[in-house]
Phi, psi and omega in degrees: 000339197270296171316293145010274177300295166339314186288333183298301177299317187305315355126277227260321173002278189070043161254172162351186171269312167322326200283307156344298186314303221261356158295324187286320181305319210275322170283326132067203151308313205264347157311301184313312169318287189320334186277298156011074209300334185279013176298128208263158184313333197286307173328314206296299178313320195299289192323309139029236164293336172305317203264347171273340175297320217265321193281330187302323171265347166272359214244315136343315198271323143352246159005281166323334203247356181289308194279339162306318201285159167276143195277140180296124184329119167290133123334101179297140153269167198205127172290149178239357140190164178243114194253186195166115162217150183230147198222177184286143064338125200236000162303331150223185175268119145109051158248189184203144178250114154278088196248169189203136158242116133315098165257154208215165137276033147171180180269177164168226184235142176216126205275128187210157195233126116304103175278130187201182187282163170332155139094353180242170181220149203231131164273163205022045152078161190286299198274175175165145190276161156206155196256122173269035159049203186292006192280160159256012175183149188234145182239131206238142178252174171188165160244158174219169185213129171232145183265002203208172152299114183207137188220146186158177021100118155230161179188171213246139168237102191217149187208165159266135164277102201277150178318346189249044178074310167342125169271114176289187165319131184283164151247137165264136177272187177282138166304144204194089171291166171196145173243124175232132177259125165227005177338116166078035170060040167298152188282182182278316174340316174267354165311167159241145159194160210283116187291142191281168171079038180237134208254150198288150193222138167302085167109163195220168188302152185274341152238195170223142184275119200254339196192131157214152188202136197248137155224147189280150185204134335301168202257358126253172163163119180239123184167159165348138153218159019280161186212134205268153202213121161256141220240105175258095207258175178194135200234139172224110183260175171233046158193193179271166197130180203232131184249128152283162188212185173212162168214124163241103206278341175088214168325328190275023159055062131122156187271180194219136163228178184170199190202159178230153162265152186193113175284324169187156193334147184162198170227121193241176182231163205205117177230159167231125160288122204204173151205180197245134179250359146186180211272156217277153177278332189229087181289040161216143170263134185226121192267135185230147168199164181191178189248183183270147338270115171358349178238001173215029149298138179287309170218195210209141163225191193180150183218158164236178184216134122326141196233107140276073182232110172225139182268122196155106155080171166106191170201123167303144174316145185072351175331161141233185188120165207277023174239359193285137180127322206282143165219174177226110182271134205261193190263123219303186191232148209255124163302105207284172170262346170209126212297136167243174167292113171322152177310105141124354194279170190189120159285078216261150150227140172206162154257141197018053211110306180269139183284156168227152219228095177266159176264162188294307171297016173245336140318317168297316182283346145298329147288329184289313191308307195307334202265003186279295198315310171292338177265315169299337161314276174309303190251313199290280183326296174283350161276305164285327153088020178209201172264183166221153170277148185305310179311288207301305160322330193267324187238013136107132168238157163279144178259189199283359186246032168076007190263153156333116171233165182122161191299172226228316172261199126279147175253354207267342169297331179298095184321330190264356185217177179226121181252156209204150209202044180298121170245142179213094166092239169287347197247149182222184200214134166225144193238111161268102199253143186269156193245021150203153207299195197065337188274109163297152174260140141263133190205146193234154133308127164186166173219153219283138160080008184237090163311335170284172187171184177252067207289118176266149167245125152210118205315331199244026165184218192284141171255192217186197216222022148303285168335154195262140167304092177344132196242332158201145183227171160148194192227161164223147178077198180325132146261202134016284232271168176294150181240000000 
């Protein structure tokens, strides 16, 4: 039993070898005794208690060096890249949309910045925080507003942020040039600008595409569908050199790119064939070129065109018969000034219970977030088997059963908010950020094929994941989305 112990204290100690050495002795001794027949019961006992008291005191001292040791280093977390793409708003002239995503290797609060040239202004200011919960990325926005003409440089800053205000290592995102004309209060049309996530270069291509322009044929048309339409673009540059183009047809059924060669300065033309299988909800088309190669083009320029097609009655172009020709024009529709709720819809929300009473533009920016959620739920994920970008939502992707998916309105028309569309792998973020103070904000949470999410509310700006979660939310009658 003495050996035992001895062995125990020896095992479990975790000292030197000396220490060791003088445990085993002492058991031992206290073995040898015990074997010893004239050893009288009183010995026995002393020896005994010496040897349990020993394991017992190595077992103490352990213990004492354990809770002594210093605790193993926590893992900081650190952001680890950043993205950054900046685009046109069309909500008006001489804005701009700032969208960023932050990945990080754990979670916390993450501290961020927009950086940009002379002359532009970020609303409610270039910085702002964000909390990732259990994520490892977040996706963060801005609007931006400029009065003049400006080219320069933007870019993304992002650290993670300890409770005592403090910034950890910064991260940067890719440089993202951009040349914007706003001369004379110009519409967004007339801008020019850089596709994002192209990284800034020493010198630029020698020539440039100076002028573009699209028109639709026929330039009306009320009568039967589908009905077939072609989109005729034209590029005009001032030197030789090779231009890529686009046609992002919307409603004319699905896009078209390519390149042109220009032997010298001049103008060439460019058409896609489509046709409309009913009538577009988002009557607009856009043709974009710039020249090659696309990552070291100084700009891009882009024009739209209006689609005046309504399906209903009528002889399709080229028909013939004593009706060819006839059309019947329904009564024009008023350029509305502001986005409404479809007729009869009724927006619901609460926090715990308790209901909450958005104002009418915050009820719009509440259906669009709802119906992005819902065309990503229903249709991308489960038709497409992926997510969709906002843009593909605005000007319609196909699905697998040939009808059209994607929204019904445009959100970038909306005067009172700015919408944002993040995706990252499986998971995306849509943010309704207000574009003037009085307005709550929104921002939803979600991952491809997963209907449940995180709906955010915050009555006095942009919200964020600070913010208390919506506890029930939803709609009743019409969204958004294409019928």
């Amino acid at each position: 039993m003495f050996v035992t112990a001895s062995v125990l204290a020896l095992g479990s100690s975790g000292h030197p070898f000396p220490a060791c050495v003088l445990v085993a002795a002492v058991g031992l001794i206290v073995f040898i005794h015990w074997s010893v027949s004239e050893v009288s019961m009183t010995r026995r006992m002393v020896f005994l208690f010496l040897g349990m008291t020993s394991v017992l005191g190595f077992q103490l001292v352990r213990l004492r060096a354990q809770s002594a040791a210093p605790p193993p280093a926590a893992q900081t977390a650190a952001v680890t890249s950043v993205k950054l793409q900046v685009s046109i708003d069309e909500s008006g002239p001489c804005q701009l949309s700032l969208s960023g995503t932050i990945a990080t290797n754990g979670s916390g609060t993450v501290w961020y910045r927009f950086e940009g040239p002379a002359g532009v202004t970020f609303d409610y200011g270039p910085e702002g925080t964000a909390d990732l919960g259990s994520s490892e990325w977040v996706g963060v926005g801005k609007g931006a507003k400029f009065t003049r003409d400006v080219r320069g440089q933007f870019r993304l800053e992002a650290a993670m942020q300890g409770p005592d205000g403090k910034h950890g290592p910064v991260t940067v995102s890719n440089v993202v040039p951009e040349d914007f004309k706003c001369a004379g209060g110009a519409s967004a049309g007339s801008q020019t600008t850089t596709p994002a996530n192209q990284p800034a270069t020493a010198g630029t291509a020698n020539a440039r595409v100076t002028a573009v322009r699209l028109e639709v044929v026929p330039a009306e048309y009320s009568g039967p569908c589908p009905a077939k339409v072609q989109l005729v673009g034209t590029i005009t540059t001032d030197g030789p050199g090779t231009a890529y183009y686009q046609f992002q047809a919307g409603a004319v059924g699905g896009n078209r790119e390519g390149t042109v060669n220009f032997s010298a300065a001049g103008t060439e033309t460019v058409t896609s064939e489509g046709q409309v299988r009913r009538t577009p909800q988002v009557r607009t088309v856009r043709f974009l070129a710039g020249m090659e190669p696309r990552g070291h083009q100084e700009n891009a320029k882009w024009t739209d065109a209006h689609l005046d097609i309504n399906c209903g009655g009528g002889i399709p172009p080229g028909a013939t018969g004593p009706n060819a020709g006839g059309r019947q024009n329904p009564p024009a529709e008023a350029a509305p000034t502001a986005i409404s709720l479809p007729s009869g819809t009724q927006v619901e929300a609460a926090y715990q219970g308790t209901k909450l009473e958005f104002k009418p533009e915050e009820q719009v920016a509440f259906l669009f977030a709802q119906s992005i959620r819902r065309l990503e739920y229903d249709e991308c994920s489960h038709q497409l088997n992926r997510l969709c970008t906002l843009e593909e939502l605005i000007s319609g992707v196909a699905g697998n059963n040939g009808q059209m998916i994607g929204l019904a309105r445009n959100p970038n028309q909306d005067p009172s908010y700015r919408y944002t569309l993040t995706i990252s792998g499986t998971n995306y973020q849509i943010a309704a950020i207000p574009r003037h103070p009085g307005l709550g904000g929104f921002l939803y949470l979600g991952s491809k094929g997963f209907g449940g999410g995180h709906f955010y509310y915050n009555p006095a700006g942009p919200a964020s994941t600070r913010d208390e979660s919506l506890s029930e939310f939803g709609h009743s009658g019409e969204d958004f989305r294409r019928r």
